[in-house]
N, C-alpha and C positions, 0 to 999 in steps of 0.2 A: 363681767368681772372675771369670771372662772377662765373665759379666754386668752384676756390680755395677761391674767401670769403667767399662765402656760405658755404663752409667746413667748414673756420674758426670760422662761425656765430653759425654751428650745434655742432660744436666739442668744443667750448665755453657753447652751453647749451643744447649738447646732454645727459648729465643727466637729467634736467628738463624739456626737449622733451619728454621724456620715460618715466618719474616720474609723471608730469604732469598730461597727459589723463589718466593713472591709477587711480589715485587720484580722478580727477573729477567724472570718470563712477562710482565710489563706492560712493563718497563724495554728491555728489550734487543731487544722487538721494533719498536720505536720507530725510525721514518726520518728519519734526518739529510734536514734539509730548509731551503736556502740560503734569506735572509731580507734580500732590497735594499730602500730607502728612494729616496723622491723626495718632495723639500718646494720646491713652488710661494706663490705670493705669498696664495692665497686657500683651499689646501688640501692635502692629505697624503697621498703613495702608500706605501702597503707593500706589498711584494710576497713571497708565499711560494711558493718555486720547487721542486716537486717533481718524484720524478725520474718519475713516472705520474701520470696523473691521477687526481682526489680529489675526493669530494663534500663538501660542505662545509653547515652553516647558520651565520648571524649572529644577532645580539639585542642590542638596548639596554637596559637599564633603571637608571634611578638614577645616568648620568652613567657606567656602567660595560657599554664593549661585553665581548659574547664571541664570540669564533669560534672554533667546533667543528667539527674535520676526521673525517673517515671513515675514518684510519685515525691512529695514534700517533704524534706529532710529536718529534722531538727537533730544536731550535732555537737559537741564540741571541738570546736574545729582548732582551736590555741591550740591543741596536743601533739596536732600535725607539725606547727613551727617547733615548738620546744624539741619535738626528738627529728626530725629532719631541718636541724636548720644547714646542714650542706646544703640540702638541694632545693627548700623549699625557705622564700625569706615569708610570705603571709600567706595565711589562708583564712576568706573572706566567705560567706555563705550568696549567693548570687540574689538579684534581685527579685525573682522568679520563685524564689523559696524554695526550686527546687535543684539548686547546682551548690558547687562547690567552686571558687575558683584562688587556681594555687601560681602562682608570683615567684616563679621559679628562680635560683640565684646564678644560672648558666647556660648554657647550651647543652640538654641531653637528648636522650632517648626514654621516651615518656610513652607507653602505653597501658592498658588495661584490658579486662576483662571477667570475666562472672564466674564462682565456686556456691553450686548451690545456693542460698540466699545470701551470699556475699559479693561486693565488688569489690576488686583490688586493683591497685594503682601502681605501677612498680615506674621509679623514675632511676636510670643508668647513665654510667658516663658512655661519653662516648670515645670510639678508638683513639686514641692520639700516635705522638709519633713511637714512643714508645714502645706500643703493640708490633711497631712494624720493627722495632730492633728485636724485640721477644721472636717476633715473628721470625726473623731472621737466622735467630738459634734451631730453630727448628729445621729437621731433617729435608733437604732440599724436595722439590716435588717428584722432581725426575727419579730422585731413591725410593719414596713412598712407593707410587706407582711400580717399580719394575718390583719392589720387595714382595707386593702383593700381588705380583703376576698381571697388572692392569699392562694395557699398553701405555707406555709413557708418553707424559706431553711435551711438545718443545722446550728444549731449555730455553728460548729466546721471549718466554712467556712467562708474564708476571702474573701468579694467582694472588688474590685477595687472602686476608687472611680474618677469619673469621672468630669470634672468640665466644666460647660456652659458658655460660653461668647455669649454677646449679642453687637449690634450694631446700631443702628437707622441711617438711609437713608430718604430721601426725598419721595420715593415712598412703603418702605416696610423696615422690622424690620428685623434683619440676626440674626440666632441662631446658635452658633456653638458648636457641642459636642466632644469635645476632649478627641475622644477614641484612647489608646494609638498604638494600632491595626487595619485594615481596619476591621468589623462589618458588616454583613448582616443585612436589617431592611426594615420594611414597614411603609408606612405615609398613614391611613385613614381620611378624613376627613368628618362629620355629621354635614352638615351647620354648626354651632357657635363651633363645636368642633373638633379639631384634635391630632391625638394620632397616636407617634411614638413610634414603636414596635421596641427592638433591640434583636437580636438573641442571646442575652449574657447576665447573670445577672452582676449587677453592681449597684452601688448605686450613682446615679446621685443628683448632689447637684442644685437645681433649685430655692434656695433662691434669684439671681439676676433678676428670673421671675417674682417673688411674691412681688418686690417694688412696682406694680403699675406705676411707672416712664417709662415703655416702650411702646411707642405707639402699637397700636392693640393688645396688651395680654394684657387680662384681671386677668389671674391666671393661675398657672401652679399645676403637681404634680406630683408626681414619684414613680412610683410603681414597686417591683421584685417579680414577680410569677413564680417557680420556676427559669427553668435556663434562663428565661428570662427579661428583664429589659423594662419598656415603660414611654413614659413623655404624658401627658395630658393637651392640651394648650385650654386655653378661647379665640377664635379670632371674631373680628364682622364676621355677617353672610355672609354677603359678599366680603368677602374677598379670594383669591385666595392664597393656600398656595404650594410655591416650593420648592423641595428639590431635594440635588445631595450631590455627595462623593465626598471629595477634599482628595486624600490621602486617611488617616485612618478619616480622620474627616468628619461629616455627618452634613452640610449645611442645615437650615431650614429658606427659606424668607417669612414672614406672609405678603401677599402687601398690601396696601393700598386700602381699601373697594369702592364698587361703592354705596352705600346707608352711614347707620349712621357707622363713626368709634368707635363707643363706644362697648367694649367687655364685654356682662353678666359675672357673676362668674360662676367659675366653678359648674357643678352638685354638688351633695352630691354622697360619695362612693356607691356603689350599694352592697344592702344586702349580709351578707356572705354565706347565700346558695348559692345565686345565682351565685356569683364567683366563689366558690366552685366547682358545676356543671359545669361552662363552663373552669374550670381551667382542670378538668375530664374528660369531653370532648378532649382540645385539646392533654392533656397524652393520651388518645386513639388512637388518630390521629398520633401520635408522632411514637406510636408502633407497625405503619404501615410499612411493609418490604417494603425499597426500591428498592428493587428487582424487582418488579412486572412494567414491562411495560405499558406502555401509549399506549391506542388503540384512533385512529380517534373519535367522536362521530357519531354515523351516523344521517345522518337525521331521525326524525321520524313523523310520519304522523298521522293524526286525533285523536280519543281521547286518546292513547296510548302516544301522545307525553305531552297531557294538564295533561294529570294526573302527567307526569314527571316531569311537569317544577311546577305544584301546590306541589308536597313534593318528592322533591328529599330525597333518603337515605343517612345519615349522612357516611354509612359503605360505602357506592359506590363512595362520593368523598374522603375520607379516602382513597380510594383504587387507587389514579390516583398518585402517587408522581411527576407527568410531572405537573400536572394541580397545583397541590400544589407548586409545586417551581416557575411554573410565576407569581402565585398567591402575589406573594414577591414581585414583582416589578408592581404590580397592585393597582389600588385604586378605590373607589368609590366615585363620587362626588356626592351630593343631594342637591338641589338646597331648601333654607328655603322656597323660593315664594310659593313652591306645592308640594304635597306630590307625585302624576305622574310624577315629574322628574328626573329619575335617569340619572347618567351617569358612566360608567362601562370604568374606566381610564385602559388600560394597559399602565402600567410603562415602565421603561426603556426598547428598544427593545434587544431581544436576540437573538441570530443565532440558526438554527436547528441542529441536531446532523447531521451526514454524514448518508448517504440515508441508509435505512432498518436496521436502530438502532432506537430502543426508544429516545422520546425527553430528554434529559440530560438536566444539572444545564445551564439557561439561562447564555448566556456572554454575553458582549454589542460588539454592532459594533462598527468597527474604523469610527470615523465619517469623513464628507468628510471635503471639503475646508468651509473655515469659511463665504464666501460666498453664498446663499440658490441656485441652478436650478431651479427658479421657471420662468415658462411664464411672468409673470407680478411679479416682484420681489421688495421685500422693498425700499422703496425709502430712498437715501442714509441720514442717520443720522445729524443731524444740531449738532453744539458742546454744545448747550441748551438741545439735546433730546438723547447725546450720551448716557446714563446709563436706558433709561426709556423705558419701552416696552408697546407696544399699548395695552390697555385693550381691552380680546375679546368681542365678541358682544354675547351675553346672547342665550338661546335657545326658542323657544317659547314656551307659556304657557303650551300648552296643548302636547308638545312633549317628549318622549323619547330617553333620549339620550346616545349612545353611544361613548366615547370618545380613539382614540388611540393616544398614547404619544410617542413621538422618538426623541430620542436626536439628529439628523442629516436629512437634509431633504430628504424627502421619497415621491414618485408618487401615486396618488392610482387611481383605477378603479372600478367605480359603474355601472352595469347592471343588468338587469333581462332577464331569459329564462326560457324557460316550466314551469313558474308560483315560481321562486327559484330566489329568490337575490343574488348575486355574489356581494363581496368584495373584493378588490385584492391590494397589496402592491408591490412594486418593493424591496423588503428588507427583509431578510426572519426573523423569532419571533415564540416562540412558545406561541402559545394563551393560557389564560383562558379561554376556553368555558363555563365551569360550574357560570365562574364567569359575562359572556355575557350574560348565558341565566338566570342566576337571576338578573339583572340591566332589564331588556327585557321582561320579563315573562310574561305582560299584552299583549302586540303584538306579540314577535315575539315567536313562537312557535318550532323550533329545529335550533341548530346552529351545523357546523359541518365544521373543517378545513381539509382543501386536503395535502396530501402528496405530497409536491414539497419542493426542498429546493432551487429554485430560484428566492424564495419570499414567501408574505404571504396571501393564499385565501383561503375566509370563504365562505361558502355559507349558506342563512339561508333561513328559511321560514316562512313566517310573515301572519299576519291576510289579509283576503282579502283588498285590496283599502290601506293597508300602504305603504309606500313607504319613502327613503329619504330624505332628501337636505341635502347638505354638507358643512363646513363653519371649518376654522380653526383658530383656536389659538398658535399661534409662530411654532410649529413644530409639532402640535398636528393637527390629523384629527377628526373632532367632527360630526357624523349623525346624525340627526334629526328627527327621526321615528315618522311619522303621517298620518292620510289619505290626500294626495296628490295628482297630475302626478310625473310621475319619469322623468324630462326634462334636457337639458343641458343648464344651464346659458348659455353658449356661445356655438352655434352650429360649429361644426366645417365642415369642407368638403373635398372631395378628387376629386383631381386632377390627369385625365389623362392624361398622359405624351406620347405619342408615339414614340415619337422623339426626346428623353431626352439623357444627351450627356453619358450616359450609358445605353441606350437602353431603350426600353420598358418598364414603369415604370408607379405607381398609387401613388400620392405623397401625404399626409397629412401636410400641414403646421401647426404647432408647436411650440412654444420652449420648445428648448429640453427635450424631451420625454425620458421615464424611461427603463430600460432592459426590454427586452419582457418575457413573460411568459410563457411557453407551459404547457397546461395541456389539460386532457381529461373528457368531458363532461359526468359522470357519468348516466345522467337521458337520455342523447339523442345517448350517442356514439360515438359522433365523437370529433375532434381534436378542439380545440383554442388557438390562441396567442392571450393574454392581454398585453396590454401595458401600463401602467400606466403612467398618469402628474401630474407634478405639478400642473400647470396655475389651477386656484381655477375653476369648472363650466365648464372646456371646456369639451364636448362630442360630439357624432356622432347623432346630431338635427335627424337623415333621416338614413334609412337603402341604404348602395351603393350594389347592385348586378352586378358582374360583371361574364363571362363564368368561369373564375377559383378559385375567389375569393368572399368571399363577408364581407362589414362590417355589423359589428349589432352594433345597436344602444345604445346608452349607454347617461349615464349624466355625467361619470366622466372618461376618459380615451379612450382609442381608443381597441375595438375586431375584431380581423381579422381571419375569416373561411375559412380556406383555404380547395378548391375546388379537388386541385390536390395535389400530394405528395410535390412539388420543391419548395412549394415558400418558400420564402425568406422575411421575416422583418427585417427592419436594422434602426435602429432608429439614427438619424443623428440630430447635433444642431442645424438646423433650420426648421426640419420635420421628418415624420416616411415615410420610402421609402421602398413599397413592391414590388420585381421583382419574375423574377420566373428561375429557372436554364435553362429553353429551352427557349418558344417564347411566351413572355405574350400576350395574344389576346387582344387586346383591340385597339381602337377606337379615334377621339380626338372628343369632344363634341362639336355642331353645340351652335352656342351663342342664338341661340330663346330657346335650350333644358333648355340652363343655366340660362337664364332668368327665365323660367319657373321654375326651382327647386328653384332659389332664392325667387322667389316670394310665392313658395309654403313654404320654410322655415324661411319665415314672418312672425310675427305677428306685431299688434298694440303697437305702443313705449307708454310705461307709464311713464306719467310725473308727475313731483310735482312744478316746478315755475310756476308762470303767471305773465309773467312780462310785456307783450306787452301793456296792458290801462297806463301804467308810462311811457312810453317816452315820450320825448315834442320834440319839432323842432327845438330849437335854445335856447343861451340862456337868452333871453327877454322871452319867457316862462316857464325860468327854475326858476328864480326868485321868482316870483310870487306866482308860485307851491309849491317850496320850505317853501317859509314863511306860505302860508294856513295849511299846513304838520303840522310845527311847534307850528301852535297856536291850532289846532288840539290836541294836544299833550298834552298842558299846562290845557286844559280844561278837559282834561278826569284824569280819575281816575281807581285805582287799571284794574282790565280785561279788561278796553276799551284803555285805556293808553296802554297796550300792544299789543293790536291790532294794534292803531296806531301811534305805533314806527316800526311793522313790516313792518305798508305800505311806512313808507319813508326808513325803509331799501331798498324794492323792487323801490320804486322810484330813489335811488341814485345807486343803481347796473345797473339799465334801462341807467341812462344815462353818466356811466362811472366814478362815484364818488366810487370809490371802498373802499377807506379808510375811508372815511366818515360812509359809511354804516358799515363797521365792527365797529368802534366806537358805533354806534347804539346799536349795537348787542351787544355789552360788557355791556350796560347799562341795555339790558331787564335781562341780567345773574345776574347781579348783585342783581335788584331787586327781580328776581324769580326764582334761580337756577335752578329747575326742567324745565326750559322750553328747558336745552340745551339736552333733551329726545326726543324732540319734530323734526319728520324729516324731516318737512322744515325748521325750525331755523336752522338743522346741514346742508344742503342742501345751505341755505343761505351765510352762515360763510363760509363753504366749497368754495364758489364761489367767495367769496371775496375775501381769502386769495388766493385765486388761483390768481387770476387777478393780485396778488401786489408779485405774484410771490413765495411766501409761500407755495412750495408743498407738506411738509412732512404734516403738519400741515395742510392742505387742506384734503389730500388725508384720514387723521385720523379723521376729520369728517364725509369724506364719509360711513367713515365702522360704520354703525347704525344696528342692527338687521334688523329693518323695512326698511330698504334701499337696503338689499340683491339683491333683483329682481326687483328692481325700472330701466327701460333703460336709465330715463338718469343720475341717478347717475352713471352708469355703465359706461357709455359717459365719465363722468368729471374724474373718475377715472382715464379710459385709456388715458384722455388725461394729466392727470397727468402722465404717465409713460413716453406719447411722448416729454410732458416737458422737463423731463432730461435727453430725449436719448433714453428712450427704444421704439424705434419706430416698432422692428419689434415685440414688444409683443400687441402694442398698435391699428397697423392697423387694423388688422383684426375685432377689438369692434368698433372703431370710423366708419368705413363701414357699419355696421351693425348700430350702435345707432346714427350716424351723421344728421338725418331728425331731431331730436329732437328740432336745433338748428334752425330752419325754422322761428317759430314765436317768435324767441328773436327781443330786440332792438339791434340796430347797433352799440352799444358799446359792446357789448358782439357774437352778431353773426359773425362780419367783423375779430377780432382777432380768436376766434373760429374755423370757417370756415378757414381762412390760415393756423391752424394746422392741421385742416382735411386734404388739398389740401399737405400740406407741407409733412407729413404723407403716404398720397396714390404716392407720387410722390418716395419717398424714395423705396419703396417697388415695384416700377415700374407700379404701376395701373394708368394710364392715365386715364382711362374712367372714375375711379370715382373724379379722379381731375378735368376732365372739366366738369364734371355734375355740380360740388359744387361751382365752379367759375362761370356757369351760375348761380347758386340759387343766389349767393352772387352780382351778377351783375343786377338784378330783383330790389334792390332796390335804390335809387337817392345816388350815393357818389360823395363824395367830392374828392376833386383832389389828397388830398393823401393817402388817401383808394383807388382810382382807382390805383395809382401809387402800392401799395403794391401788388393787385391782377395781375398787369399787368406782372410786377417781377415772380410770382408763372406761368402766363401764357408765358412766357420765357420759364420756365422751360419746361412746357411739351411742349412745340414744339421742344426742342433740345431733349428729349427721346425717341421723335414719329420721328425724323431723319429731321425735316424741321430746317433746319440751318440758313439758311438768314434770314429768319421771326422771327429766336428765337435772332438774334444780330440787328435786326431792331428793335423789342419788348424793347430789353435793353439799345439801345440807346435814346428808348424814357423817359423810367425809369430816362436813366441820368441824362436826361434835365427835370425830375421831380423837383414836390416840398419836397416829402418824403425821408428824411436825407439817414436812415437805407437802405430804400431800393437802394437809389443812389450808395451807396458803393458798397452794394449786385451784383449791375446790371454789374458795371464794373470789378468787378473781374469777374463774369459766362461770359461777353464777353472778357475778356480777355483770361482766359483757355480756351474759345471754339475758337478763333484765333488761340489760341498758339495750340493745337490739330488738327486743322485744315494748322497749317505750313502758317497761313496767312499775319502774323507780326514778326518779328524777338524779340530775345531773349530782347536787349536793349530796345526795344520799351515796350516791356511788362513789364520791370523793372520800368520805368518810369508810366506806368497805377498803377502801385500798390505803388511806393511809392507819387504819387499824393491824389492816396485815403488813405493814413494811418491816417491822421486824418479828415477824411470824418465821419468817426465814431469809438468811440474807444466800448473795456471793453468785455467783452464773451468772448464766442467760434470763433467770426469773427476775431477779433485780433489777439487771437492766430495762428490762420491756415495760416490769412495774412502774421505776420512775418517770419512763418516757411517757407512760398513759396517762400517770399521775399529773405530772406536766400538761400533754395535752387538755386533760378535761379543765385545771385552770384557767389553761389559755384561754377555754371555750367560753370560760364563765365568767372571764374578766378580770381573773386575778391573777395578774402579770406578772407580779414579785415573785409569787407563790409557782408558779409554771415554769418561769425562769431561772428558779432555783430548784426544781424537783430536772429540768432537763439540765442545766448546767452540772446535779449530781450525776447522772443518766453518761455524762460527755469524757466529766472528770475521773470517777470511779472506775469507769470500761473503756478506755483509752483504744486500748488494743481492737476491742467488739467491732464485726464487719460492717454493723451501722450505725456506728460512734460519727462519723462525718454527717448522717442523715440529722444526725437529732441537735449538731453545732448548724447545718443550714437553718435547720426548724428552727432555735433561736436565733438565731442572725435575721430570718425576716419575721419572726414577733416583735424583733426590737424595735425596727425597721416599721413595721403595722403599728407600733406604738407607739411611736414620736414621729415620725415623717408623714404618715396617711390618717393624721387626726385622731387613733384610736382610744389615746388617752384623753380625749376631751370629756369622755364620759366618768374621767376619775376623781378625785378632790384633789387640788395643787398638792396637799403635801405628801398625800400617795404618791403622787407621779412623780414629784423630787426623791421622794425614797427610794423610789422603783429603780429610777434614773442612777442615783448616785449607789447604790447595791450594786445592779449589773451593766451600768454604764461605765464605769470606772474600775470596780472592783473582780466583778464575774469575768467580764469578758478576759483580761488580765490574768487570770488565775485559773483560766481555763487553758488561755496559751499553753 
């Protein structure tokens, strides 16, 4: 009887049983994704603002764009028709869930491309006849050319005429040149001046440059020398100019300067000799046969190499056509501050020709996922900072810099051997050498790239005592050539394994490390794999010897010497693991050796707060202090008055006023901009916003030039990553920089310190969690400070295997007076019951929904309901599971595993009415069940 209604219940809404969880699994995983408009006089911006970034493709055909995003869109897409109905008559969401497709009303010029977590659509008209009468006004070619000293082109020769559109943005000006064909081109830029070289003459119309009306161009102008065409832009001196191809169109963003925004005028033309000659010059060059192969540079040594790099022959780099075509996608940056600093940009990276062929025309790599592999990786975007990219941090005064540029993220590796720099990429590129060694020419004395095409390594050789640091900007690797040590920000270590559940193993921990490298050591003769990282500083602090293997030392990447034929590197997402084909010999290390190496790859932590003279005891002495601060304040003037607004910032961070004190801070900015240079003010700001939970915006203080090698910025950084999760990029700094935190006040040590504890516990380091739980127990807490630590010393006694002590520890917790951690305590005793087989299923369901508003909001809610859910499911009560995960789906939209727990319903539903599971329920449960999350959940989960 119980069967045949149930028949008639499914066979009533075995359509919508089946239709259903289809629906959902595509529908409800779908990201709300903000969708602005901008409609200009000659073209159309949409913009889709997501809350991460997304890879995307585009396509035309038949008057009908589509764009396809990489993950499920949910939009409102009407808003597109309503403000571009020029150009757009519908916009329809694709079948696929995850496209857009727009019904365009005419024949244009339709492309796109990605700003940080945004993608933008820009749709334009295209030239008419029009353009070509406008065109016509314009100053004949043959006047261009001779005004600017080019040689002139035939007057029997019709150039194209090409038209710019420009754009203003909140952080940088977009140029776009609408050629009607994709165009080869180079962008140099000379402090206040940059000038884009296109490989085609064409008569470019830069009249909407020349309003003045556009922020950071100051003047533009357009010159055709012979078959070639270039525009010449006024931009302030500090400003950062980028460029990329979209299509046939060639992208120019001038940013937003770090000093004055005000852009000089342009030069005056330069004499027509002179242009003349170097118009002669480059026809020289021109009438170089391609033909002629690219040979290595070799290194060269002592005065043979100075005399090369003091005047190279014009006919000898004529003579490379390799070096001359990457030279295309290269540039040189010169910083106004000084005249020693160059920086020798390679452009766009290129792949090498196939092994024992001449380097050929550079092509770009397919870039990877729109996500970076970096060890310590951007912290995720705020929908305030979606389109804005961190300005990089400047190079030192006195350094030489060289700069590589890669559209895609790339590993690299920094060492020195038998007196020769080693550079190394995980990506292969054909280099400008010629154009290294003149960015370089004061220090480094021969550059010379290796024959591999399993990446890209240079080795050079520099004046005695230079050496690197390395620091990057978005995807660019920049060194910093000066006398130095050559060290690794963050030392890294290796770990003997013996008894590893693949045998015998030397393990480096990591994240994820780059393809290894094999090459052979020219000067010494023997074999190396490089391996290149990301993670900014991590290297090999200490040389490891071991019988078959050995590392060398390095500041940027991991080198491994392999001792015998077999071994084996295999770079893995959480480490580099070298074995070896027969029986690696090796040892497990006695913990006094390991001591002893740790201590020996110590140094002294450098600090910049002092905050320990500002804390007070309570607050009847907070009072008091406060108001002294204050009148303090009112009485001083211009430099003293800044001083002491600093000291009640440091006063109000000592004792837990976090927003107070950034308020402070906004006011010294206010009255004296330049002090936010200053890297205790960023230092300061940094720590505030940290505290109030602000980490993008935290972590962008930290990156100061002069903070590079500071430990405990290095500190707040990683713990910035442990913040939002990256615990396994994070532990490994917080270990090392964690003493720093010794002479804080208790508003800032006690939360501190339980991310360090919280941090080494994830990563299974007890030791150094109970080391830091003693540091933190050294000073007089209060009852619910004790209670938070005690929760953390929970933890590590159920990792170390002592059970009764870690559920006596939480039951004391319970009966705490600290909210957060009461909750905390009862659910780790309740799964370590439930694992333990101590309490039955119902009993456990009752511990957790007792706590569900013990504490709401985070990552704890979330995981509660999802458990809560689960153990339903397990116990049969569908409604009830259904509705604790559908809260789980709907509340944390956003959460990285808000999809796992919409699949996890979709096949409960799926287990419940399709595979019999409800046959064990009573009809009118199962119609309940049915009609609740059959109709109504799935629905309002969309």
């Amino acid at each position: 009887m119980k069967r045949r209604v149930l028949s008639r219940l499914i066979s009533g809404f075995g359509f919508a049983a089946v239709l259903v969880p289809v629906l959902f699994a595509g529908a409800a995983r779908a990201e709300p994704v903000r969708i602005s408009t901008d409609v200009r006089d000659d073209f159309g911006r949409i913009v889709f603002a997501w809350n991460n970034p997304v890879s995307h493709s585009s396509s035309v055909k038949g008057g009908r764009m589509t764009v396809r995003f990489g993950r499920p869109i949910e939009a409102p897409f009407a808003r597109i028709t309503r403000a571009l109905g020029k150009y757009v008559k519908s916009a329809n969401p694709g079948e696929d869930g995850q496209s857009v497709i727009l019904n365009l009303t005419g024949d244009f010029d339709v492309y796109s491309f990605d700003s940080g977590s945004s993608i933008i659509v820009e749709i334009a008209e295209k030239e008419s006849s029009g353009d070509g009468a406008q065109a016509a006004k314009e100053p004949a070619p043959e006047k261009i050319a001779k005004s600017s000293g080019a040689k002139p082109v035939t007057s029997g020769k019709k150039l194209p005429s090409i038209r710019v559109r420009a754009g203003q943005h909140a952080d940088y000006t977009r140029l776009v040149f609408d050629w009607p064909s994709k165009v080869n081109y180079e962008l140099k830029q000379d402090g206040a001046i940059a000038t884009v070289t296109f490989e085609r003459a064409a008569t470019i119309n830069v009249k909407t440059l020349q309003s003045g009306r556009l922020a950071f161009i100051g003047g533009a102008r357009a010159v055709v020398q012979g078959e070639r065409s270039s525009v010449t832009l006024s931009v302030p001196a500090t400003s950062k100019v980028r460029h990329f191809l979209s299509g046939s169109k060639v992208v120019v963003d001038v940013r937003r300067p770090s000093g004055s925004q005000k852009a000089a005028p342009l030069p005056p033309l330069s004499p027509p000799a002179t242009a003349e000659k170097k118009t002669e010059t480059a026809a020289k060059a021109e009438k170089t046969p391609d033909t002629v192969k690219a040979k290595p540079q070799a290194l060269e040594k002592g005065s043979t190499t100075a005399k090369a790099v003091e005047g190279p022959e014009p006919a000898k780099s004529a003579a490379k056509p390799a070096l001359k075509t990457a030279a295309k996608t290269a540039q040189v940056d010169k910083t106004s501050a000084t005249e020693a600093v160059k920086t020798a940009a390679l452009g766009q990276t290129a792949a090498l020709a196939a092994p024992g062929s001449s380097f050929g025309k550079p092509t770009r790599l397919t870039p990877l996922s729109g996500k970076p592999k970096t060890g310590l990786p951007p912290l995720p975007p705020t929908p305030s900072q979606a389109s804005v990219e961190p300005k990089p941090t400047g190079p030192p005064a006195d350094a030489v810099t060289l700069r590589f540029d890669w559209d895609e993220p790339v590993g690299a590796a920094i060492f020195r051997r038998a007196g020769i720099l080693w550079v190394a990429f995980d990506k292969p590129t054909a280099i400008d050498v010629a154009q290294l060694r003149e960015a370089g020419k004061n220090i480094i004395k021969g550059i010379e790239q290796m024959g591999t095409t399993q990446g890209t390594v240079l080795r050079l050789s520099t004046v005695d005592g230079i050496n690197p640091s390395v620091r990057r900007d978005g995807l660019a690797w920049l060194l910093d050539f000066r006398k130095q040590s050559i060290d690794a920000q963050t030392p890294l270590t290796v770990q003997a394994q013996p008894d590893s559940p693949v045998g015998a193993r030397l393990f480096v921990p990591v994240a994820e490390p780059g393809k290894p490298i094999g090459i052979t050591d020219p000067e010494v003769g023997d074999n190396l794999i490089i391996v290149p990282l990301l993670p900014l500083g991590h290297g090999m602090g200490l040389e490891y010897i071991y019988p078959q293997v050995r590392f060398l030392g390095t500041s940027q990447g991991v080198v491994v010497k392999p001792r015998i034929d077999d071994i084996r590197v295999r770079p893995l997402r959480e480490g580099i693991e070298v074995t070896s084909g027969g029986e690696l010999k090796i040892s497990a290390v006695s913990a006094e050796a390991e001591a002893n190496r740790e201590k020996a790859a110590q140094k002294p932590l450098s600090r910049i707060l002092e905050l320990e003279p500002w804390k007070v005891k309570n607050i009847n002495a907070f009072l008091p202090r406060k108001y002294e601060l204050l009148y303090t304040i009112s009485k001083s003037k211009d430099a003293a008055r800044e001083a002491t607004r600093l000291d009640l910032v440091r006063f109000y961070l000592s004792n837990g006023y976090h927003a107070e004190a950034l308020a402070i801070l906004r006011e010294a900015a206010r009255a004296r901009a330049e002090i936010e240079q200053d890297p205790e003010y960023r230092v300061l700001r940094g720590v505030a916003k940290f505290m109030l939970g602000r980490y993008v915006e935290a972590d962008k203080d930290f990156l100061h030039d002069n903070l590079r090698f500071n430990d405990e910025v290095a500190f707040w950084r990683a713990a910035t990553r442990a913040a939002v999760g990256d615990i396994t990029a994070a532990a490994s700094v917080l270990k090392r920089t964690g003493q720093v935190i010794r002479p804080y006040p208790k508003a800032l040590k006690i939360p501190m310190g339980q991310l360090i504890v919280d941090a080494a516990l994830k990563v299974g380091d007890i030791k150094q969690a109970r080391y830091f739980l003693e540091i933190l127990r050294l000073d007089t807490l209060s009852p619910e400070e004790a209670s938070r630590l005690d929760y953390e010393e929970g933890r590590a006694l159920e990792l170390s295997g002592d059970f009764d002590a870690a559920i006596a520890k939480w039951e004391s917790v319970r009966d705490g007076p600290h909210r957060p951690s009461r909750a905390k305590a009862v659910v780790a005793r309740m799964e370590l019951l439930t694992k333990l087989k101590r309490i039955p299923r119902a009993e456990a369901i009752r511990e957790l929904e007792n706590v569900r508003f013990g504490w709401r909001g985070s990552d704890f809610e979330f995981k509660l309901l999802r458990r809560l859910g689960t153990l339903y499911l397990e116990d049969g009560q569908y409604r009830k599971g259904l509705d604790r995960l559908r809260q789980a789906a709907t509340y944390f939209r956003t959460h990285p595993e808000a999809p796992q727990v919409t699949l996890q319903m979709s096949d409960a539903f799926s287990n419940m009415y399709l595979d019999d599971a409800a046959d064990a329920l009573p009809p009118v449960r199962g119609r309940r069940a049915f009609a609740q999350h059959g109709r109504q959940h799935f629905l309002c989960a969309r």
